[in-house]
N, C-alpha and C positions, 0 to 999 in steps of 0.2 A: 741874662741868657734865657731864650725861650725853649722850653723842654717842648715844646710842639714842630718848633724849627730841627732841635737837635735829631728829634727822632723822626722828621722827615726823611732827614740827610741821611741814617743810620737806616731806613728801610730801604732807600737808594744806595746805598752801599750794599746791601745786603742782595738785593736783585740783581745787581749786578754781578754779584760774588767778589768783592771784594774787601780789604781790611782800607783804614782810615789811620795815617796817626794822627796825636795829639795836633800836633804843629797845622798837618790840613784841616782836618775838622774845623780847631777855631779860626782859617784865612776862610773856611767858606762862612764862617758866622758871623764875617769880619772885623776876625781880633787880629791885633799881633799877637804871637806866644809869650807870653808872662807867666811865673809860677802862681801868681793870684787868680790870674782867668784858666790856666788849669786846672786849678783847687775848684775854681767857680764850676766849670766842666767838669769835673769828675763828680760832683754834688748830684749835677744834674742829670749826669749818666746812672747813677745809682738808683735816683728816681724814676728813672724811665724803668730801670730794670723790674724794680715794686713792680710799678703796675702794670707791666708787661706779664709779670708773673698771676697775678690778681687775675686777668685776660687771657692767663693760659697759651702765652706768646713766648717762644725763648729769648732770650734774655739779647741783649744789641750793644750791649754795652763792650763786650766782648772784642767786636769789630773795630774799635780805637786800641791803637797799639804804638807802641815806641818805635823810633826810626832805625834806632840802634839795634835791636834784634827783633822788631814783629811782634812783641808780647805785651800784651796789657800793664799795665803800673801796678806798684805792691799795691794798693788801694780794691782792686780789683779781685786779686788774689785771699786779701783777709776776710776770717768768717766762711771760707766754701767748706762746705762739708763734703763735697764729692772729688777733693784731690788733695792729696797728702805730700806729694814729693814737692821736689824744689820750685821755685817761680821761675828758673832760669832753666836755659839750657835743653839736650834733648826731648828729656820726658815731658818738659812742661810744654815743648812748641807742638809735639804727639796731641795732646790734653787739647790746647788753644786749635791746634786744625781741625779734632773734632767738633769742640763746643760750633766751631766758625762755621764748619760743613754743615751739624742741624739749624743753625740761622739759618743758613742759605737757602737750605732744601725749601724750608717754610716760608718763606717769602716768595723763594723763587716758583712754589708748588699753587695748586688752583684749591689755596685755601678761600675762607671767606673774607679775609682781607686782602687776600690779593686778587681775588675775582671780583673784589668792587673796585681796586686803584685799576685794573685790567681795563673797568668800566667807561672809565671816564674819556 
């Protein structure tokens, strides 16, 4: 799985103001869904996340979410220091439309990455 593909797709998600789940992300990377090439994807979304962070970008990883309620995977949720309550349910989908609202802003806003893809 190419972590330069993934986070194409996730900054196009993002401009657009949308979430992604699992299951679409990999039919555009084109996989079927299997819990191996999830595992492979969430690997690779955590990576994006590092050095997204490194580059002072919010995190993208965020925008992959489950079909069944909209929310990121435990995977996702383990190690945040900035949210305590449950991974489920109202307060966390509160949590998940913020995180999702600053992607958006930032992608969607005339920063310096997106006044160069603006470029092209």
């Amino acid at each position: 799985m190419d972590p330069d593909e993934v986070r194409a797709h996730l900054i196009a998600a993002a401009r657009a103001g949308v979430a992604v789940t699992y299951s679409e992300m990999l039919a555009h990377l084109g996989f079927a869904f299997s819990r191996p090439k999830m595992r492979a994807l969430c690997a690779v979304l955590t990576r994006i996340d590092e050095e997204a962070e490194v580059r002072g970008e919010p995190e993208l990883a965020v925008l992959v979410v489950r079909q069944s309620d909209g929310l990121p995977g435990q995977g996702w949720w383990v190690g945040r220091s900035d949210y305590r309550g449950q991974w489920e349910g109202p307060e966390a989908k509160r949590f998940i439309a913020r995180v999702q609202a600053e992607t958006f802003a930032y992608w969607q806003s005339d920063n310096g990455t997106g006044e160069a893809e603006t470029a092209r």
